[in-house]
N, C-alpha and C positions, 0 to 999 in steps of 0.2 A: 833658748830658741835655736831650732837646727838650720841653719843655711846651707843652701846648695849655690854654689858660685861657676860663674861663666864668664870668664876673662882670656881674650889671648894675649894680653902685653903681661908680660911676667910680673914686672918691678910692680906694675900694678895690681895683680892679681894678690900677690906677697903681700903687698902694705895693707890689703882690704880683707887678708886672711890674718892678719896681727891685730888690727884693729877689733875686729871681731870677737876673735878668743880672749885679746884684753878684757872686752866688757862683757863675758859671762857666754857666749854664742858658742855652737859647738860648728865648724865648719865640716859637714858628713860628705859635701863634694868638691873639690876644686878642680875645672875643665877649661879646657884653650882651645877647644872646638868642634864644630855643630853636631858631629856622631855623636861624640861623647857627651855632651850635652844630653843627647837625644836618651843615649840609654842611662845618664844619672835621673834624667827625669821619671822613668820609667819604674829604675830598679832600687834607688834609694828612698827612706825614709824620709820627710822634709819640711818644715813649718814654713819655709820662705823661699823663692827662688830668685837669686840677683844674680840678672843678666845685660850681659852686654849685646845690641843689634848684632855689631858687622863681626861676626868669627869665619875662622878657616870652616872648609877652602874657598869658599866662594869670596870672603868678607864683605858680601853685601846686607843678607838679613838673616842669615842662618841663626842667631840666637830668637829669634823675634817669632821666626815661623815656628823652630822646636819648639817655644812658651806658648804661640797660641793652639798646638796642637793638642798639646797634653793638655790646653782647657777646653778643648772639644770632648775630649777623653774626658775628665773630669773637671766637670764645669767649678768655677771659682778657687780653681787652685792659686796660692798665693804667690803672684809673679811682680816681681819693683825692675823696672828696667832703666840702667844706669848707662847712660851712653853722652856722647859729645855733640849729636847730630840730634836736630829736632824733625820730628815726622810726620805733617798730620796724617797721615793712613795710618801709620800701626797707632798714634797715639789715640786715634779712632775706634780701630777694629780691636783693641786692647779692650776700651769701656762698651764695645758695642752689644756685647750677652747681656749688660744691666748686672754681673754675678758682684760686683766689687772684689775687690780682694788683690787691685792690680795699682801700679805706681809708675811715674814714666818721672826721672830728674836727668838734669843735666852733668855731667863730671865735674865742669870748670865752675858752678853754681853752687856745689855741695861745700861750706865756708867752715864746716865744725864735724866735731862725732856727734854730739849731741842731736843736732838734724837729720842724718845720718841713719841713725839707730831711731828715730823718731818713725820717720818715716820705714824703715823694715817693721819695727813694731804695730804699723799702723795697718799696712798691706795684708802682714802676716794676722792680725785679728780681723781682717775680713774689708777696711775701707780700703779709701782711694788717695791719692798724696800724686797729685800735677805738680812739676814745675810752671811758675807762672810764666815764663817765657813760650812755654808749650801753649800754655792753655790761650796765649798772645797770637801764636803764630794759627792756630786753631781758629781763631773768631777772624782773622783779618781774610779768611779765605772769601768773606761775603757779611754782608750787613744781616745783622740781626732783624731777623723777619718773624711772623706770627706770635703766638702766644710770649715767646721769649720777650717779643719788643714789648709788648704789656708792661714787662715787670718796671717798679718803682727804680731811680736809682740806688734808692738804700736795699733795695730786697738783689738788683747786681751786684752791688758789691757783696750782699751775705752768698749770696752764691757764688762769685767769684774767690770767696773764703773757703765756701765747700769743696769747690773741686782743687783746692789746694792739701787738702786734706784736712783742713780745721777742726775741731769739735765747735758745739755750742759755745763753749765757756771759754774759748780761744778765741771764736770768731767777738764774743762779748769784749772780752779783752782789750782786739784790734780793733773795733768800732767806739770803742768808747762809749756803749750802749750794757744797757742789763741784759743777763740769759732769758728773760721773762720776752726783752722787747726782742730778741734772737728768736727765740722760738716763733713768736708772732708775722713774722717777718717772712719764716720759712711755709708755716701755715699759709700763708697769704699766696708764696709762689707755687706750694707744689696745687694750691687749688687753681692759680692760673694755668697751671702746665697741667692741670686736667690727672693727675698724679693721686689717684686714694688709694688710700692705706689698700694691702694685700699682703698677706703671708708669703707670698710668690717672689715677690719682687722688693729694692731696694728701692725706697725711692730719692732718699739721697744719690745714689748711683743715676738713675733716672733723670732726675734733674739735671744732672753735671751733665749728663750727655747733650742733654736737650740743650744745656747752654752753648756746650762747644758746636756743637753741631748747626748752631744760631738759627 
């Protein structure tokens, strides 16, 4: 898996570039800010892109707007953004195409490699992987209204799995339910959220949105 990386604190940047190439990753960029950024995004090859918000010079959102530009440019390019600071606009405007392919965690949240590397694998094949504290901070902006508030609480919490980035068999797992009653479950909301199947569209992505967005 190729990673393209966007860090300005060095010691950090270093340990997430060892981590990497320890488990098989090939790091094609390592950047400390947002031009540079701008033109790895552009000119590099790259299966994933892990970025931090706030880079030089501004250190406000300069990693955040290069990531959503280059998916205007090409919609669903695979962006996990790793930062300290929870945002609902970009964690927003990130799921807001419906493309998947995008991931928002917290720094102080990420407890192993293994979750780590789950979550870049997960982005980089095209899903979605929320930290739940986002996806927290996301829903308290307003009470869950229309079709959202329909759902069951068993079919919230499978979706509250989904925008985690769960699979079926994961979210079975944590439910302590079978893949059979998972699927049933998902059926049941994306027909509440009005969600049929189309080539076009995710509707896993779809759904997530629809939740955060309450």
């Amino acid at each position: 898996m190729r990673v393209l990386l966007a860090e300005d604190l060095f010691l950090l940047r270093d340990g997430l570039t060892r981590t990497l190439r320890e488990h098989g990753c090939e790091v094609v960029a390592s950047v400390d800010n947002g031009p540079e950024l701008r033109r790895a995004l552009a000119d590099t090859e790259w299966d994933v892109a892990l970025i931090d918000i706030r880079l030089p010079p501004t250190h406000t959102d300069e990693g955040l707007k290069a990531a959503l530009e280059a998916r205007r440019t090409r919609p669903g390019l695979p962006v996990l953004i790793l930062s300290q600071y929870v945002d609902q606009l970009y964690a927003h405007e990130l799921l807001a195409s419906g493309e998947g392919a995008v991931g928002y965690l917290l720094k102080d949240r990420v407890t192993h490699t293994a979750q780590f590397l789950d979550a870049l694998r997960t982005v980089a094949a095209g899903g979605t992987v929320m930290d739940p504290q986002v996806i927290a901070k996301l829903l308290s902006r307003s009470e869950k209204r229309g079709r959202v508030h329909s759902l069951t609480a068993r079919e919230h919490e499978v979706l509250a799995r989904m925008a985690e980035g769960h699979s079926n068999a994961a979210i079975a797992r944590t439910l302590h339910i079978s893949e059979s009653a998972v699927a049933k479950h998902i059926a049941s909301l994306f027909g509440k959220l009005g969600l049929r199947p189309s080539p076009e569209a995710n509707r896993r992505v779809l759904a997530v949105l629809a939740y955060l967005k309450g």
